[in-house]
C-alpha positions as CSV (number, residue, x, y, z in Angstrom):
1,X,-0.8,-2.1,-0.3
2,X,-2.0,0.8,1.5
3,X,0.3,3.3,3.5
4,X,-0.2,5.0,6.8
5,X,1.1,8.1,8.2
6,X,2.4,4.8,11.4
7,X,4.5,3.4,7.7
8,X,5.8,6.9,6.9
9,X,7.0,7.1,10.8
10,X,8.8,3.7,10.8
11,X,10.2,4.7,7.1
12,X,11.5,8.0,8.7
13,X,14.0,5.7,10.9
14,X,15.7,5.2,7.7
15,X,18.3,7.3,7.2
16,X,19.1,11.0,8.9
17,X,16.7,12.6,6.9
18,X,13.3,12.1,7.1
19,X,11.2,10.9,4.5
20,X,10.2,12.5,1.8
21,X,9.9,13.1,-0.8
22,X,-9.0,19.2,-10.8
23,X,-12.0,19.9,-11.7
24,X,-14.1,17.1,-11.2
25,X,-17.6,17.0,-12.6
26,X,-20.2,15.0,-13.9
27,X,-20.0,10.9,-14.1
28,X,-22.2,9.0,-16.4
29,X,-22.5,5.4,-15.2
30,X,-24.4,2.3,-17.5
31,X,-24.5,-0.9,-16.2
32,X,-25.9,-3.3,-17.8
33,X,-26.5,-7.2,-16.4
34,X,-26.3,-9.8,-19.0
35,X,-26.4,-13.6,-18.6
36,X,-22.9,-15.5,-20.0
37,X,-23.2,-19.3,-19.8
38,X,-25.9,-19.1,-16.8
39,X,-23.9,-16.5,-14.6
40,X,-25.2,-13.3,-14.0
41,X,-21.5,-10.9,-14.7
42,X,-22.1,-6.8,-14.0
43,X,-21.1,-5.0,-16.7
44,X,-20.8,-1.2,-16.4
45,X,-20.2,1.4,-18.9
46,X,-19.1,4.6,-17.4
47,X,-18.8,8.3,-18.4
48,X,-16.8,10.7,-15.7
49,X,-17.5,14.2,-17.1
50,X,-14.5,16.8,-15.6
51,X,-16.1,19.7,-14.7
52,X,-15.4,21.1,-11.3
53,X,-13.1,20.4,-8.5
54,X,-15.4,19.8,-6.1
55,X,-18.2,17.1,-6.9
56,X,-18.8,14.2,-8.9
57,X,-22.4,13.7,-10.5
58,X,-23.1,9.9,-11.2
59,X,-25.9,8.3,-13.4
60,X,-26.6,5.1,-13.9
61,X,-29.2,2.9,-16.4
62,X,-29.5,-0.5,-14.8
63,X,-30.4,-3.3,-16.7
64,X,-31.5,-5.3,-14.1
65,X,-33.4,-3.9,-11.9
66,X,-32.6,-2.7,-8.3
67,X,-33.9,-1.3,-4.6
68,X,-30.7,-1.3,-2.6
69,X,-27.2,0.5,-3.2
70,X,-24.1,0.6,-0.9
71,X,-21.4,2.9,-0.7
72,X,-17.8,2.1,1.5
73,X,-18.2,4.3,4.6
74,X,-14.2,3.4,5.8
75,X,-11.6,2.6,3.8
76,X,-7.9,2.4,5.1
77,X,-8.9,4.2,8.4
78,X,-10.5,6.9,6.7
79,X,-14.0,7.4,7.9
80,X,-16.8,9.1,6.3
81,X,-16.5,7.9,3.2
82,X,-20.1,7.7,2.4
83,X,-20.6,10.8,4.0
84,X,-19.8,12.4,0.6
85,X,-23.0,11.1,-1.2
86,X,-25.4,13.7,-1.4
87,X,-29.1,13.8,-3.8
88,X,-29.4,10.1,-4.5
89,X,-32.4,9.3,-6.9
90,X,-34.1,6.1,-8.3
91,X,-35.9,6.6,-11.5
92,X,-35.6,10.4,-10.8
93,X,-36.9,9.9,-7.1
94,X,-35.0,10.8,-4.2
95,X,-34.6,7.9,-1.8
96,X,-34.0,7.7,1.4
97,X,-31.0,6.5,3.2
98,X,-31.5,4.0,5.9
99,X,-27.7,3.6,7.3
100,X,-24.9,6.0,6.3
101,X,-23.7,5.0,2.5
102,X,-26.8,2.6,2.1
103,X,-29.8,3.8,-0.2
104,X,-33.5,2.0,-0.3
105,X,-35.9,2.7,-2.8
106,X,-39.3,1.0,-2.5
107,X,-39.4,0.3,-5.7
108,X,-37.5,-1.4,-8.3
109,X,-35.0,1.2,-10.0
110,X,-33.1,0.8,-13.5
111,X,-31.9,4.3,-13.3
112,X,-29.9,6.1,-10.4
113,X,-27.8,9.0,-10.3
114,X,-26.3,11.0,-7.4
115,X,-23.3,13.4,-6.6
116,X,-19.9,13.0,-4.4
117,X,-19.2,16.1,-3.1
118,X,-15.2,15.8,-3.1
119,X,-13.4,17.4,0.4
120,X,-10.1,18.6,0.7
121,X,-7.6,15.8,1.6
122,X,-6.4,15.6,5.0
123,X,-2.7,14.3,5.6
124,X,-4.5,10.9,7.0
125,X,-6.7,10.4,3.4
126,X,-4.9,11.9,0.8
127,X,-3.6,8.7,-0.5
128,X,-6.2,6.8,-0.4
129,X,-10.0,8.8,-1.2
130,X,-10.8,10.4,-4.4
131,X,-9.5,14.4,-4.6
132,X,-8.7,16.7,-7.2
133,X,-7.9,20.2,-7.5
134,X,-7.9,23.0,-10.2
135,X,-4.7,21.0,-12.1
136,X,-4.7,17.5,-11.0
137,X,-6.2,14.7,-8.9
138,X,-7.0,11.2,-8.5
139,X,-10.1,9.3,-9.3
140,X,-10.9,5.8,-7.3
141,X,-13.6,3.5,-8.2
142,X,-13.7,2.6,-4.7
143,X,-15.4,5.2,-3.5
144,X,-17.1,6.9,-6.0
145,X,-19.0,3.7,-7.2
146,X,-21.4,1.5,-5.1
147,X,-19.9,-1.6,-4.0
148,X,-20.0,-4.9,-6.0
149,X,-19.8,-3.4,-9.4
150,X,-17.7,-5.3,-11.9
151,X,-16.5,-5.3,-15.6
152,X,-16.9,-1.4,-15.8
153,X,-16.3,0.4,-19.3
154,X,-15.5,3.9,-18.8
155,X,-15.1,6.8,-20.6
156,X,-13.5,10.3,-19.5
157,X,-14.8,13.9,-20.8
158,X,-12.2,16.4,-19.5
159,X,-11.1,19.7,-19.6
160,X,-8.8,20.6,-22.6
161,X,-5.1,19.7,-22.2
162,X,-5.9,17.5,-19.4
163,X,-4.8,13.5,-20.0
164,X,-5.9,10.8,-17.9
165,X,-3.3,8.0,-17.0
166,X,-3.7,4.5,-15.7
167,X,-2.3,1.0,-15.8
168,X,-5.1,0.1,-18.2
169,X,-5.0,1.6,-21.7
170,X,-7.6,2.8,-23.8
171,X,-9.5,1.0,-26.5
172,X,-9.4,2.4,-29.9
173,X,-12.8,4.0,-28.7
174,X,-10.7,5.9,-26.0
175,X,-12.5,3.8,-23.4
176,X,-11.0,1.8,-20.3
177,X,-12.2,-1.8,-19.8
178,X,-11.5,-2.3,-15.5
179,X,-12.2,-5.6,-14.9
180,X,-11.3,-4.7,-11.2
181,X,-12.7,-1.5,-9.9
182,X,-11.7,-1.5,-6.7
183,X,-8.6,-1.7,-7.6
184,X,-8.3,1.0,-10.2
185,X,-7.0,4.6,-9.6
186,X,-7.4,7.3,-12.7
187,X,-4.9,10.1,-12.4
188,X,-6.1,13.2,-14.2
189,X,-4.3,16.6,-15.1
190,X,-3.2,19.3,-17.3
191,X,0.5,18.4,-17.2
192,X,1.3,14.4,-16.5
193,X,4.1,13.5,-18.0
194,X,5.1,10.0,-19.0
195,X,8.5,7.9,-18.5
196,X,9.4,4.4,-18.7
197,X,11.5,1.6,-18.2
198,X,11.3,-2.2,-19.4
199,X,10.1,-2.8,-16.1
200,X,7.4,0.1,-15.5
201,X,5.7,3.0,-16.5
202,X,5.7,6.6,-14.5
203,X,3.2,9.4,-14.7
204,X,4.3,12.7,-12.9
205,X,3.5,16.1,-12.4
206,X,4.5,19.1,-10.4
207,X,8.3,20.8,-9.9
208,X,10.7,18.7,-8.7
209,X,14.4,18.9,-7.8
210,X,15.0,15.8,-9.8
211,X,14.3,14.9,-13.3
212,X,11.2,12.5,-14.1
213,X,13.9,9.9,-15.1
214,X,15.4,9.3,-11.2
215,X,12.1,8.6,-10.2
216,X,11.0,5.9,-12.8
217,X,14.6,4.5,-12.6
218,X,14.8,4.2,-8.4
219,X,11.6,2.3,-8.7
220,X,12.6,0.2,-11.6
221,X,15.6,-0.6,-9.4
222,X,14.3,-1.8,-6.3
223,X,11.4,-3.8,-9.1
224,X,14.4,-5.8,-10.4
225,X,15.2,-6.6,-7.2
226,X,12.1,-8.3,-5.9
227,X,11.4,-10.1,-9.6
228,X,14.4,-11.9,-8.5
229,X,13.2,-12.4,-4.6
230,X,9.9,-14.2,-5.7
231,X,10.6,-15.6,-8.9
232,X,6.9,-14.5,-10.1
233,X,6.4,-12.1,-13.0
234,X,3.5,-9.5,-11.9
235,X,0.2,-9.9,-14.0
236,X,-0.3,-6.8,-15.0
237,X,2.9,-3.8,-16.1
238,X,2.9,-1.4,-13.2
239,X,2.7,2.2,-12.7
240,X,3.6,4.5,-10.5
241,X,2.4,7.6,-9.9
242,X,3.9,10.8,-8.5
243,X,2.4,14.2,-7.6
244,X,2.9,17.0,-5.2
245,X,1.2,16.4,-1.6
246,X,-1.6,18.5,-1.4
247,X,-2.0,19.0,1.8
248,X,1.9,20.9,2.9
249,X,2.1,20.9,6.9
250,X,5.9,21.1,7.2
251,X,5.4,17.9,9.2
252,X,4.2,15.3,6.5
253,X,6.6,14.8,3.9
254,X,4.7,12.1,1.7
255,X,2.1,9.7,1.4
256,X,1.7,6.9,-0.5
257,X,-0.6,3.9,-1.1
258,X,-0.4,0.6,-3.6
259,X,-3.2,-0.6,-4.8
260,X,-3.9,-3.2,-7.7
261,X,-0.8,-2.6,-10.0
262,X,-0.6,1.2,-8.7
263,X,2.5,2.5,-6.9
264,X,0.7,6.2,-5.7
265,X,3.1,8.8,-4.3
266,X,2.6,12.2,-2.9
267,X,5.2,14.4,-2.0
268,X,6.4,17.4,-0.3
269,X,7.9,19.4,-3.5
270,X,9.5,22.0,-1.0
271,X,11.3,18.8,1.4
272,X,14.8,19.6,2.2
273,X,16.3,15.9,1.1
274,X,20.2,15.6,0.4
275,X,20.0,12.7,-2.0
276,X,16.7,12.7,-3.9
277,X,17.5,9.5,-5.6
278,X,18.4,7.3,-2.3
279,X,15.4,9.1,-0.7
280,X,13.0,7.4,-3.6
281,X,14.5,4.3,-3.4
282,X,14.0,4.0,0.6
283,X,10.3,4.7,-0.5
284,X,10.2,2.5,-3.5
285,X,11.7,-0.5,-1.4
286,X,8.1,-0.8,0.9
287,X,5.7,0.2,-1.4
288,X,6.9,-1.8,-4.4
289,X,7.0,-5.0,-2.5
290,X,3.2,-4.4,-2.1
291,X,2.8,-5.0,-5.7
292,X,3.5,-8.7,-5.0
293,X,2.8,-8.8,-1.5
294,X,-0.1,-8.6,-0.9
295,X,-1.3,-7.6,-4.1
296,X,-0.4,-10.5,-6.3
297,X,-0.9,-13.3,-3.5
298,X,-4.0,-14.5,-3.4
299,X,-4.8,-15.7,0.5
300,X,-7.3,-14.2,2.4
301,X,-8.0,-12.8,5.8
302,X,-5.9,-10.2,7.9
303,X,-2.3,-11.0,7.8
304,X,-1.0,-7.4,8.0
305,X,1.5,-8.1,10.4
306,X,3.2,-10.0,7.8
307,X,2.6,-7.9,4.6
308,X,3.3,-4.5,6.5
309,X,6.0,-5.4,9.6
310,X,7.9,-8.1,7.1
311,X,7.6,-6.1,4.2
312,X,9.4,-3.1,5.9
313,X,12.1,-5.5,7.3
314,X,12.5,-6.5,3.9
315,X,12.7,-3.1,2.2
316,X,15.1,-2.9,4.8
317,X,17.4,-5.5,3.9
318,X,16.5,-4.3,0.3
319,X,17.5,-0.5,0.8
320,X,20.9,-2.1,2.2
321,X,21.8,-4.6,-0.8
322,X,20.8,-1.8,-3.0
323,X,23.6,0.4,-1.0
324,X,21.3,3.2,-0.5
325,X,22.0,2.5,3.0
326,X,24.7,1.3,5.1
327,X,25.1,-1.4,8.0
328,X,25.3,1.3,10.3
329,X,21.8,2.6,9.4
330,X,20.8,-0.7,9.2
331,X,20.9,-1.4,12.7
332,X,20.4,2.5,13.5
333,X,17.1,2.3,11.7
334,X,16.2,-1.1,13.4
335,X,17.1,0.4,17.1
336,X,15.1,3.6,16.3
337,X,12.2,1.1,15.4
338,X,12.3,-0.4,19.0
339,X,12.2,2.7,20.8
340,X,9.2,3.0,18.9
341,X,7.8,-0.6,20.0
342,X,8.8,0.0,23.5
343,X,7.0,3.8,24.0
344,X,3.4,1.7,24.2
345,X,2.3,-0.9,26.3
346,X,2.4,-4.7,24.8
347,X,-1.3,-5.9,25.0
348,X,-1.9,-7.6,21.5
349,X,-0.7,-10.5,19.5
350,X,0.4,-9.9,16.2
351,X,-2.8,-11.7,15.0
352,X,-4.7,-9.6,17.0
353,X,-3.1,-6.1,16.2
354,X,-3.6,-6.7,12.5
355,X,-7.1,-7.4,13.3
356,X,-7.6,-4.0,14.8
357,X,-4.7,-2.3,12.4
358,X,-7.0,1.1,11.2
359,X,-8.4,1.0,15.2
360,X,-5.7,0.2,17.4
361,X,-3.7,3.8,18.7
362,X,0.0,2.2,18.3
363,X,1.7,1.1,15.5
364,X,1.8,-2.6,16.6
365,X,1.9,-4.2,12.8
366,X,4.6,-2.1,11.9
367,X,7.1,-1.9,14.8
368,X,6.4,-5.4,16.3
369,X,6.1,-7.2,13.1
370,X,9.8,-5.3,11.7
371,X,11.1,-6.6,14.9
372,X,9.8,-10.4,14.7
373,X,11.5,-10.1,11.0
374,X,14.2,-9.5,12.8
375,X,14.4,-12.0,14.7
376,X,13.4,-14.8,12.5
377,X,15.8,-13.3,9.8
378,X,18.6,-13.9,12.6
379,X,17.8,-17.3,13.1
380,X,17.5,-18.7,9.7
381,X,21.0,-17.3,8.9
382,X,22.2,-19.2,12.4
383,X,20.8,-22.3,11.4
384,X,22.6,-22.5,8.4
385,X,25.5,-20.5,8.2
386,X,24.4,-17.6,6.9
387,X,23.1,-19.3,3.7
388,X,19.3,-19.1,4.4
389,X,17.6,-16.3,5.2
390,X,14.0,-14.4,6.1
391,X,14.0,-13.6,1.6
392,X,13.7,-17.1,0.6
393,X,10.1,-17.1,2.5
394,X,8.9,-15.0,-0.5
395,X,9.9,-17.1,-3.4
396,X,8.2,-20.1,-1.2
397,X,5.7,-18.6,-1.0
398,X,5.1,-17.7,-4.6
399,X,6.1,-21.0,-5.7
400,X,3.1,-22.3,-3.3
401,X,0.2,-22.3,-5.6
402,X,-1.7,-24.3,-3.5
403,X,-2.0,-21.7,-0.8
404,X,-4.5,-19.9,-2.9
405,X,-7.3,-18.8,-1.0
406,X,-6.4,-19.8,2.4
407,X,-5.5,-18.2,5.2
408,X,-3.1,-16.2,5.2
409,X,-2.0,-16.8,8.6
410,X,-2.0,-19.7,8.4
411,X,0.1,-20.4,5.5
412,X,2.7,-17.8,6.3
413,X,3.1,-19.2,10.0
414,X,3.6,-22.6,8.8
415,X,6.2,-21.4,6.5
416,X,7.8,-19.4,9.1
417,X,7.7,-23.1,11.8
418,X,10.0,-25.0,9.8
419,X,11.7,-25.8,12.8
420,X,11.5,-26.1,16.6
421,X,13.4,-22.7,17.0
422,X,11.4,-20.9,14.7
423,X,8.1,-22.6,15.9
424,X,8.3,-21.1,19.0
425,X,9.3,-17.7,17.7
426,X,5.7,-17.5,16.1
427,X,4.2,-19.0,19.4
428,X,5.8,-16.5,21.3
429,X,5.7,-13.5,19.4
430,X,3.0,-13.9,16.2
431,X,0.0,-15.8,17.9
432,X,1.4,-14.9,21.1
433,X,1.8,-11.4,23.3
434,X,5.1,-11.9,24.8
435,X,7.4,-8.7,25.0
436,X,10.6,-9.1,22.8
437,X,13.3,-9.3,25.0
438,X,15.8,-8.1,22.2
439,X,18.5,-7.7,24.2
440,X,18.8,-11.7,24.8
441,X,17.7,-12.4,22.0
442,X,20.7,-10.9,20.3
443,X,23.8,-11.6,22.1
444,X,24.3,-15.0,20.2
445,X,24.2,-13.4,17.1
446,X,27.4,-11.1,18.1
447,X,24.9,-8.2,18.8
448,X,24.7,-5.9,21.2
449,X,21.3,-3.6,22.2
450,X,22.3,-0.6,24.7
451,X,19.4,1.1,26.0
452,X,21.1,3.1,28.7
453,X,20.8,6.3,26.9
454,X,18.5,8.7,25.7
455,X,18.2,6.3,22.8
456,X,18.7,3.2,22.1
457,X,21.9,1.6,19.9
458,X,22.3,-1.4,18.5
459,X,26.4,-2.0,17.7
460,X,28.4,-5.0,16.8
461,X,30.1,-7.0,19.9
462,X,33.7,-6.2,19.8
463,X,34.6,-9.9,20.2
464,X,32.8,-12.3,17.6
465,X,33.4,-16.0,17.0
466,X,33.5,-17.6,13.3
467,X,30.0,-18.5,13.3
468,X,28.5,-14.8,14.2
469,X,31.5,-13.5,11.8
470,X,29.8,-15.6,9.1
471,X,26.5,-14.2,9.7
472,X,26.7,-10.9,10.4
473,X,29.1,-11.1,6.9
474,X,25.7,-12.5,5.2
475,X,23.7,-9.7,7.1
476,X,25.5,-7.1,5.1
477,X,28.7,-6.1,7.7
């Protein structure tokens, strides 16, 4: 799933260090509408002609024809999108556009072709919009096509000793068959180079002070890890991808985004990190969880708080069964996380923060939701003796099949209400705007939250009984 710069904060509270880590030219596009067993299916045969680093020139021959096109204007709280498509024409006629990404002709068109002027990446959009430069870049279907194409055929003309790499392979006609667009990311360059493991492929390029192996291994690594959590094989192999950020600030150390069966990952080459290997991992541990949640579940509506503030308790509890971290960061990390929570003011639900997620100001999905995990991860291991915990949620959740295509909220929070105790933890704090009163919270569990300092520290009460022994024992101390 996608990654803010709010993600890479709350991943920075992991561990002392923070986290770290094309000539672009003209597109052919063909789609053609045919008829299979009475259902009208888009099928699009592409051609993306490298040619300069700074726009993209799309035609298209419609089969059937058309008078309206649409272009994504926001993705991931990146606005403008659409601002980027200049010269649109219909049958060789410039049409005008009525709303910003949306083109009218007033006539029926089978033939349209346009250009993306691409912009230098900002820290906020660099993971997530199309970019290249003179030796790499990143091409996404999602915003250089018109919305609601499907079953796209593409084909790539680049610049010699560039390679293009994806989690789709070629036909024997050196053609890609995406059968999802939306969800398809094309990394292009002079010099990607190619690792694997049984689990996973990686593609990198750039200078690094680690060898292309520690990558594709820390990833593989945390992958075994949640193969076991859900029990559910991915669909599709996955990929990740790894090149240098660029957009260098001194301040922004990476980026990162996972979409479809993509693991995307932009670093700072120059990022002074002590253990390159246990820095990957931290990173790995959030963004490969997003390959099964939420990419491989299939609910719908905005459950973010569950997909982003779970998820990073997970990779959490992940990062310390992996012992990249210890139980001292552990709670470290999850004291730093609510200072974080407690520097804004408390005026949305958890529904209703994931609602506004790429408009609200504060990180309310990530801290919040980390918290609630938290909590609820505390109380299963309570109820019974430390056998149960917040990870079996996932494997129910895969195991669920009949949860596909509901809501999302609605499923998870009846999974989480499996009892009274937990019931009114998602009453109080998911659906509900109550302010987490950690500090009570956490005394039964032989934890102690001191907040009378600078910062706030969350240490292990000096005097536990056998029950909070047991847990805090499952917990990882």
């Amino acid at each position: 799933m996608l990654t803010s710069g709010a993600e890479e904060i709350v991943l920075r509270h992991v561990g002392k260090t923070q986290s770290s880590i094309v000539i672009l030219g003209l597109c052919a596009v063909f789609i053609c509408l045919t008829s299979i067993e009475g259902r009208a299916q888009v099928q699009t045969r592409v051609k993306i002609t490298v040619a300069s680093p700074q726009e993209v020139v799309v035609q298209a021959h419609l089969f059937s024809p058309s008078r309206l096109w649409s272009f994504r204007n926001v993705h991931a709280g990146v606005l403008g999108i659409a601002e980027r498509i200049d010269r649109f024409r219909a049958n060789g006629v410039y049409v005008r556009m009525i709303a910003m990404g949306e083109f009218r002709s007033d006539v029926s068109a089978t033939e349209i072709d346009y250009v993306v002027r691409l912009r230098r990446p900002t820290p906020a959009d660099v993971a997530h919009i199309s970019w290249l430069n003179e030796d790499h870049g990143f091409l996404m279907f999602a915003d250089l096509l018109p919305q609601g194409m499907e079953a796209i055929s593409v084909e790539f003309e680049v610049p010699k000793g560039w390679t293009i790499q994806s989690t789709i392979a070629s036909d024997t006609d050196g053609k890609y068959q995406v059968s999802e667009p939306d969800d398809a990311i094309f990394f292009v360059g002079r010099s990607i180079r190619r690792s694997s493991q049984k689990e996973l492929d990686s593609f990198v390029t750039g200078t690094w002070p680690f060898k292309d192996s520690v990558a594709v291994k820390a990833a593989a690594h945390v992958m075994k890890e949640y193969v076991g959590l859900t029990g559910f094989p991915l669909p599709a192999r996955p990929v990740v991808m790894i090149a240098p950020l660029p957009v260098a600030t001194g301040v922004t150390k990476w980026r990162a985004q996972t979409r479809g069966s993509t693991v995307l990952l932009l670093m700072d080459p120059q990022a002074q990190v002590a253990k390159w290997k246990g820095q990957l991992e931290i990173i790995f541990t959030h963004e490969v969880l997003h390959l099964w949640v939420p990419n491989a579940l299939r609910l719908r509506g905005d459950y973010v708080w569950f997909f982003e503030g779970f998820t990073l308790y997970t990779a959490l509890l992940t990062a310390l069964e992996l012992e990249t971290i210890d139980f001292q960061e552990f709670l470290a990390t999850l004291a730093r996380v609510y200072d974080s929570y407690i520097s804004y003011p408390n005026v949305l639900s958890l529904i209703e923060a994931s609602e506004r997620r790429w408009t609200h100001p504060w990180p309310v999905v990530y801290d919040r939701g980390m918290l609630v995990a938290f909590l609820y991860d505390l109380v299963l291991r309570k109820q019974s003796g430390g056998k149960n915990t917040l990870l079996g949620l996932y494997r129910e959740l895969f195991s669920a099949g009949a949860a596909d295509g509901a809501d999302g909220n609605d499923v998870i929070i009846k999974m989480l209400s499996s009892t009274p105790e937990t019931a009114d933890l998602a009453t109080a704090y998911i659906s509900g705007k109550k302010d987490l009163e950690l500090d009570r919270h956490l005394a039964s569990y032989g934890l102690v939250l001191d907040t009378s300092g600078k910062s706030s520290r969350l240490v292990v009460n000096n005097k536990l009984d056998e029950n909070q022994k047991r847990l805090l024992k499952s917990l990882g101390h």
